[in-house]
C-alpha positions in Angstrom: -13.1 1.4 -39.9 -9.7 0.9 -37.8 -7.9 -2.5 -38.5 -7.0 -4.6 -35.1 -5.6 -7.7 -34.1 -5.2 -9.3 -31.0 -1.1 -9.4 -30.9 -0.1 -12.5 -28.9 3.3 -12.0 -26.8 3.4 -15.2 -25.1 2.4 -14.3 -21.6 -0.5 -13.2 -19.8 0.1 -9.4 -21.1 -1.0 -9.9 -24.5 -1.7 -6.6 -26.1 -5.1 -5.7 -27.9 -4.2 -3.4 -30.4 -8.0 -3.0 -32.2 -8.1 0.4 -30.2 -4.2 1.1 -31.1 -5.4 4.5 -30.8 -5.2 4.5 -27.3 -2.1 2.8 -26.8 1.2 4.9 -26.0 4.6 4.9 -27.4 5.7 1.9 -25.5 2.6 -0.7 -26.0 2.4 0.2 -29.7 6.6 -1.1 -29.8 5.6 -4.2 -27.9 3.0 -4.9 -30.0 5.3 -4.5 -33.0 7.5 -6.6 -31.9 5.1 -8.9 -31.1 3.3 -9.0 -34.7 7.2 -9.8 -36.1 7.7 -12.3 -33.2 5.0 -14.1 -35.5 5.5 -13.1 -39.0 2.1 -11.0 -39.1 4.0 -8.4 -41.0 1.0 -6.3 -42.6 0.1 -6.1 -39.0 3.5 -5.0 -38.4 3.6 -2.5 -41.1 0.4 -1.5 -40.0 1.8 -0.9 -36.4 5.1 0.8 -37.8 3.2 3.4 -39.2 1.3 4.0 -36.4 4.1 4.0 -34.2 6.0 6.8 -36.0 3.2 9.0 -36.5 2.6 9.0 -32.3 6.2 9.3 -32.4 5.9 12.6 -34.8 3.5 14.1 -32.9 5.5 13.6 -29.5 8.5 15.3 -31.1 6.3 18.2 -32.8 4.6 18.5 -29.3 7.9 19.2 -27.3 9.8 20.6 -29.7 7.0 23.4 -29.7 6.9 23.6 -26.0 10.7 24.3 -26.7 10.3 26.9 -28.8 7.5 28.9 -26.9 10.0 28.6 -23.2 12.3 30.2 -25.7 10.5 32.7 -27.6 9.4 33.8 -23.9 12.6 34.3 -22.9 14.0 36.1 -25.8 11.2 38.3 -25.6 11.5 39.3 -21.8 8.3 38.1 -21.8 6.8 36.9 -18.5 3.1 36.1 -19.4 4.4 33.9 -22.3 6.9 31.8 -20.2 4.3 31.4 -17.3 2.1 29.7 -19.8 5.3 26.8 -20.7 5.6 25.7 -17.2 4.1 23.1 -15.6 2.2 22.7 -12.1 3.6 20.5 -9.4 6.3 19.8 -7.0 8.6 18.8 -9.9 9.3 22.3 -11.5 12.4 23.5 -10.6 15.1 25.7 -12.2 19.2 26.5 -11.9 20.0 29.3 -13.8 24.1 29.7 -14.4 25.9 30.2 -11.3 22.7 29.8 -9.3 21.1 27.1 -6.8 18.5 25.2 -7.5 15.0 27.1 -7.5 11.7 24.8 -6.4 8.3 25.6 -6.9 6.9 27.3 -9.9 6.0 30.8 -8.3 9.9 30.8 -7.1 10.3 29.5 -10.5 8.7 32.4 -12.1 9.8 34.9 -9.8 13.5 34.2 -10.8 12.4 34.6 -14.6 10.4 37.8 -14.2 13.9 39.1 -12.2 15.9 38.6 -14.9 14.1 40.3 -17.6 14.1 42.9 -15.7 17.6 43.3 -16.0 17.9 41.8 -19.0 16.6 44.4 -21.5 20.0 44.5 -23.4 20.5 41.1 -23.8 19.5 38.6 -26.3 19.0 35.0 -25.9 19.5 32.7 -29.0 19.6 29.0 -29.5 20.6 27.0 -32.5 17.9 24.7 -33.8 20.3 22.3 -35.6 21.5 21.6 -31.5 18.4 20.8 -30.2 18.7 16.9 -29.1 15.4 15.4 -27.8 14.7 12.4 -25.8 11.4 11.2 -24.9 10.3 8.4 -22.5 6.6 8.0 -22.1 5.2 11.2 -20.5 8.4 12.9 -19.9 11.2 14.2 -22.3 13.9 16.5 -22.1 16.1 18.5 -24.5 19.4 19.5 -24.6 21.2 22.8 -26.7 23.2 25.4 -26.8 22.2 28.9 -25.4 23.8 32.2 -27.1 23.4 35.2 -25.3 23.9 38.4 -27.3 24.4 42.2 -26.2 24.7 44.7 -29.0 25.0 41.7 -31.7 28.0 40.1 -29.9 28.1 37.1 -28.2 28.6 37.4 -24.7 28.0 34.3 -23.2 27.6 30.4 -24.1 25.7 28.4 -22.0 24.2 24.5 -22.3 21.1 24.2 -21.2 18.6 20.7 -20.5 15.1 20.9 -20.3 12.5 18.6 -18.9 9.0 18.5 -20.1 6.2 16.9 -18.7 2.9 15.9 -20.7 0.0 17.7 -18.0 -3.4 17.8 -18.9 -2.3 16.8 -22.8 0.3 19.7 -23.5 3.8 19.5 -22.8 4.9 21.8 -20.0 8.1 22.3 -18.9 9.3 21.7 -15.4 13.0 22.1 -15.2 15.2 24.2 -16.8 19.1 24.4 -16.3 21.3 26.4 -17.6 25.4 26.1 -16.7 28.3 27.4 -18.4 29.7 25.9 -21.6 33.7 25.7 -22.0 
């Protein structure tokens, strides 16, 4: 049986957290803050709980999505990175040096002509880097890309990434890559 309480906040927008299930990131901190607004703090507890495990799975979620647009890209391979972006008018890309790229077939079409050039090369990122930042359905992240030839490090780059939750899976939809100094 799931525990609820109605959480007052004062105003017309009173949050219903008996189906806290359903609630996002956002509601589940307003009704938090509501339940220690009026000393219900085994609610509160109850809510903190809850909170951090959505929270969890968020960060697991994109930090996986992460991985996968990298592992596709250290591995040349073109299937695998098709299946981390998103759909919509929102994907984009700027590789190093590059413009702007709209529209996920362009979007694709750029990474397929770089592994073919790229057999050589190795792309590496450090995990310990990785900075995310989520807000609802969107995050990004933010790290360090290493690109190897031969073992040696031939290039640095920083790179952001914005993921998009579509269809319940995070999917990224903009990559961008510049030079570090």
């Amino acid at each position: 049986m799931q525990r609820g309480v109605r959480v007052l906040a004062g105003s017309s927008d009173d949050i219903d957290a008996t189906g806290d299930a359903d609630l996002d990131v956002e509601q589940l901190q307003e009704a938090l803050d509501s339940a220690i607004s009026i000393e219900n703090y085994s609610e509160a507890a109850r809510l903190r709980d809850l909170l951090n495990s959505q929270i969890d799975d968020r960060m697991i979620g994109i930090l996986g999505a992460h991985s996968a647009f990298y592992n596709a890209f250290k591995n040349l391979d073109i299937k695998a990175m098709s299946k981390v972006w998103g759909e919509g008018e929102a994907v984009r890309c700027t590789h190093p040096g590059g413009l702007c790229i709209y529209g996920r077939n362009k979007v694709l079409s750029s990474w397929e002509s770089i592994f073919n050039v790229a057999t050589s090369m190795e792309i590496r990122y450090d995990p310990d880097e990785v900075k995310v930042h989520i807000n609802g359905e969107i995050a990004f992240t933010t790290c360090a890309e290493l690109v190897e030839s031969n073992g040696v490090v031939v290039a640095k780059f920083n790179a952001t990434n914005i993921f998009e939750r579509q269809q319940g899976e995070w999917k990224i939809v903009h990559h961008h890559g510049n030079a570090a100094r």
